[in-house]
C-alpha positions in Angstrom: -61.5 0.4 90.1 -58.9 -1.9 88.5 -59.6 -5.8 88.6 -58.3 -7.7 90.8 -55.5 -10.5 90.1 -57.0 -13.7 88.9 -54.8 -16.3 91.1 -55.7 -19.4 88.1 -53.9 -17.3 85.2 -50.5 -17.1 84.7 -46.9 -18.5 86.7 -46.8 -17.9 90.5 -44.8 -14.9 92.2 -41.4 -15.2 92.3 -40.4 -16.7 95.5 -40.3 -14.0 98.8 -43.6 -12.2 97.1 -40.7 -10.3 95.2 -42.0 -8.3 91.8 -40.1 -8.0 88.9 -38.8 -4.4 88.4 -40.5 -3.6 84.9 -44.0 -5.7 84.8 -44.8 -5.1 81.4 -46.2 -7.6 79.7 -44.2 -9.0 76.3 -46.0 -7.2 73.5 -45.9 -3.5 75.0 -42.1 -4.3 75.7 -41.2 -5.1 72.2 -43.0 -2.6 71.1 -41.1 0.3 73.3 -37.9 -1.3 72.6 -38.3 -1.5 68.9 -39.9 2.6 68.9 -36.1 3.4 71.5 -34.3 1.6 69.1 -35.4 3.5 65.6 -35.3 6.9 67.8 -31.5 5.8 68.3 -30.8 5.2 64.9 -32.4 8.3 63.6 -30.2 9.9 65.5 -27.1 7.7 65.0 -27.3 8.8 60.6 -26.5 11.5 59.1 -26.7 12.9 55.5 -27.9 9.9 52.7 -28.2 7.4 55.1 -30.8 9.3 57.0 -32.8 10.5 54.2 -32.6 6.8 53.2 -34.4 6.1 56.2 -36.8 8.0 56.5 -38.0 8.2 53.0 -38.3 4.1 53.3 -40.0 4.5 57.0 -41.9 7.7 57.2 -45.5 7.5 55.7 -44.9 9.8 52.5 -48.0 10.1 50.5 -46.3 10.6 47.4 -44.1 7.6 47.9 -47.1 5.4 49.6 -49.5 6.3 46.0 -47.3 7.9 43.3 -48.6 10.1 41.2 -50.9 8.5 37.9 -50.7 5.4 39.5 -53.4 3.1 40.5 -52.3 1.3 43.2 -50.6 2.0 46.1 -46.7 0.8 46.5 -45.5 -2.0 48.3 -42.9 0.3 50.3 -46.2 2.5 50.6 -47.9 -0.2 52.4 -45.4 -1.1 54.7 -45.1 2.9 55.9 -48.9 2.4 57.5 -47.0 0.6 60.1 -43.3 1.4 60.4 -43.8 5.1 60.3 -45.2 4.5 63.6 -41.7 3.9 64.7 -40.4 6.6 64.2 -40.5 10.0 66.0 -39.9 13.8 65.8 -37.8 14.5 69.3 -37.8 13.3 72.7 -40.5 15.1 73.4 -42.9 13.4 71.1 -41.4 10.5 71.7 -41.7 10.1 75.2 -45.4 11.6 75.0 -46.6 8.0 72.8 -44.2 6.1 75.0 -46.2 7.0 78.3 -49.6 6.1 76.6 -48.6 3.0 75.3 -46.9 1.9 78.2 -49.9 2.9 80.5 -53.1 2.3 78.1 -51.1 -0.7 76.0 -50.2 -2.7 78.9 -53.8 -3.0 80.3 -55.1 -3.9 76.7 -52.6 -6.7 76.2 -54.0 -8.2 79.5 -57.0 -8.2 78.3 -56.9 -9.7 74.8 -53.9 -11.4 74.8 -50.1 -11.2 72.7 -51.4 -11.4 69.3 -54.5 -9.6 69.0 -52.9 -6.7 70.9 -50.1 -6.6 68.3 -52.6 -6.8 65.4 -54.4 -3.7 66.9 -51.4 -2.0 66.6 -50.6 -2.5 63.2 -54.2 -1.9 62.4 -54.6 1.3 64.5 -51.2 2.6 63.0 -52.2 2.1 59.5 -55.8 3.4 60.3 -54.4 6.8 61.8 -52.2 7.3 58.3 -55.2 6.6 56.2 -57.3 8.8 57.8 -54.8 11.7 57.6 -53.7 10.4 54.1 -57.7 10.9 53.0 -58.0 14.0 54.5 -54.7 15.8 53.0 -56.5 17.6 50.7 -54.1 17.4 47.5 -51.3 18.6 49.7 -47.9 16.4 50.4 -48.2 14.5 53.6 -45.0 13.2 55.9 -46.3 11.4 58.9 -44.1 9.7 61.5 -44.9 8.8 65.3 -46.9 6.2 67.4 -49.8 8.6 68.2 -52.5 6.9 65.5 -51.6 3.8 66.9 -51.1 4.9 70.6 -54.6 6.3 70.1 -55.8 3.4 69.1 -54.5 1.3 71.7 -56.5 4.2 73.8 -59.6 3.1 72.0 -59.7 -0.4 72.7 -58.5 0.2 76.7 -61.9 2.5 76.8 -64.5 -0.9 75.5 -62.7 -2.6 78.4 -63.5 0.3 80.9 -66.9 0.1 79.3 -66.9 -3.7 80.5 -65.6 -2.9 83.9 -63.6 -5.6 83.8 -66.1 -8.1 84.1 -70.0 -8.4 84.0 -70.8 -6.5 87.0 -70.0 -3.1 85.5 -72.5 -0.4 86.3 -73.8 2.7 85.4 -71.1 5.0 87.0 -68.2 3.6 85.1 -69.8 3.5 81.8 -70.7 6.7 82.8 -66.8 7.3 83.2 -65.8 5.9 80.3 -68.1 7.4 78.2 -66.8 11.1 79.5 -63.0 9.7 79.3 -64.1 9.0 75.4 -65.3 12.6 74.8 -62.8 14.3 76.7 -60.3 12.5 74.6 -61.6 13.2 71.7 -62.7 17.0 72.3 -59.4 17.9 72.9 -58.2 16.2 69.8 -60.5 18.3 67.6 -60.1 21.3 69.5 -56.0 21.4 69.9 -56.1 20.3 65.8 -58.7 23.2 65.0 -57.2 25.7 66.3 -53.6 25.6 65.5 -52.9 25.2 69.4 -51.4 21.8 69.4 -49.3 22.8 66.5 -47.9 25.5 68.4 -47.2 23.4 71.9 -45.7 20.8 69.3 -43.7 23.0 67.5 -44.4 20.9 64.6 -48.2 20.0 62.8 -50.3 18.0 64.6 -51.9 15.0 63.0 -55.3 15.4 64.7 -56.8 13.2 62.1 -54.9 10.5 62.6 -55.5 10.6 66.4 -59.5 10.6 65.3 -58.7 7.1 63.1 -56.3 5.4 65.4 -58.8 5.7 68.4 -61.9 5.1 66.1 -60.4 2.0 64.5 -59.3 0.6 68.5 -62.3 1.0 69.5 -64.3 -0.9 67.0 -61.4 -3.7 66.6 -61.6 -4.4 71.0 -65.5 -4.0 69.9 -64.9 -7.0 67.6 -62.3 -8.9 69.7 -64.7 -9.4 72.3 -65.1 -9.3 76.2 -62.9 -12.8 77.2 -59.8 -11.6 79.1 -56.6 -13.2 79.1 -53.9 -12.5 81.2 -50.4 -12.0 80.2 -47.2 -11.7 81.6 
């Protein structure tokens, strides 16, 4: 069951009871506008200036800790976020868009602007580390929202844990406990077995699924149960 409306937080309706068309609140729309608007301009270039792109956007592991040295690059550091940006086909792209929109937009309301933006950035980094650590010697390209979609999954599940509010019982712990290890079975499973890959039509980063929804869990974990609502 999904909370009820709080009358004492936010603006009132818009006069005649009338809703506004997209309710989304402002973090989850700047973060669907900004993942459209780099899936347009991958697109839009062609030849240098698309290689230029994506090798300065895409997580590259060779690029993010070149070879003999000992620290990661700067560039490197910023691909843990903005490879999350970026995205295969419409397919995959519409895929993370539908989470995020459905799974972001109910964290947001729960932790507020700016926390809900930090989880992002944290669960997209998260998902490329975890996939970067599990490479096994071999070069890694990663792009797309799914570590950090994930994530965002993650933390939406430690407010279904809550309920919502201290009268949460047993059955919808009980649901959110099965919603964690359906999630998560299917993850390992469609990874393992080379069926993801094939429904893709391109690899799968299964791993970075596993640290994106890990890392949102344990950062809503640390965030705390205080809701906020946002608009």
């Amino acid at each position: 069951m999904s909370p009820q409306p709080d009358p004492s937080y936010g603006p009132p309706p818009p006069p005649g009871g009338r809703q506004p068309m997209f309710n989304l609140p402002p973090g989850t729309m700047w973060l669907t506008l900004a993942i459209i608007v780099a899936f347009g301009i991958e697109n839009v270039l062609q030849g240098e200036a698309w290689r230029w792109f994506f090798a300065n956007f895409a997580f590259v592991s060779s690029i993010f800790w070149p070879p003999g040295s000992a620290w990661p690059s700067v560039s490197g550091m910023l691909s843990l976020v903005t490879h999350a940006f970026l995205h295969g086909d419409f397919m995959h792209l519409m895929l993370n868009l539908g989470f995020l929109l459905a799974f972001g937009s109910f964290v947001e309301r729960n932790v507020g602007l700016i926390p809900y933006l930090l989880l992002f950035v944290v669960c997209a980094a998260a998902g490329a580390l975890t996939e970067f650590a599990f490479r096994g010697g071999r070069e890694l390209v990663l792009i797309g929202a799914s570590g950090a979609v994930y994530g965002v999954t993650g933390a939406a599940v430690r407010f279904m844990f809550a309920g919502a509010g201290p009268g949460a019982g047993p059955g919808q712990r009980k649901s959110a406990l099965s919603f964690v290890l359906v999630i998560m079975g299917l993850n390992v499973v469609l990874g393992l077995s080379g069926i993801g890959d094939f429904l893709a039509g391109a690899q799968v980063g299964w791993k970075a699924h596993a640290g994106g929804f890990v890392a949102g869990l344990l950062c809503a974990l640390l965030i705390g149960g205080t809701r906020r609502r946002v608009h």
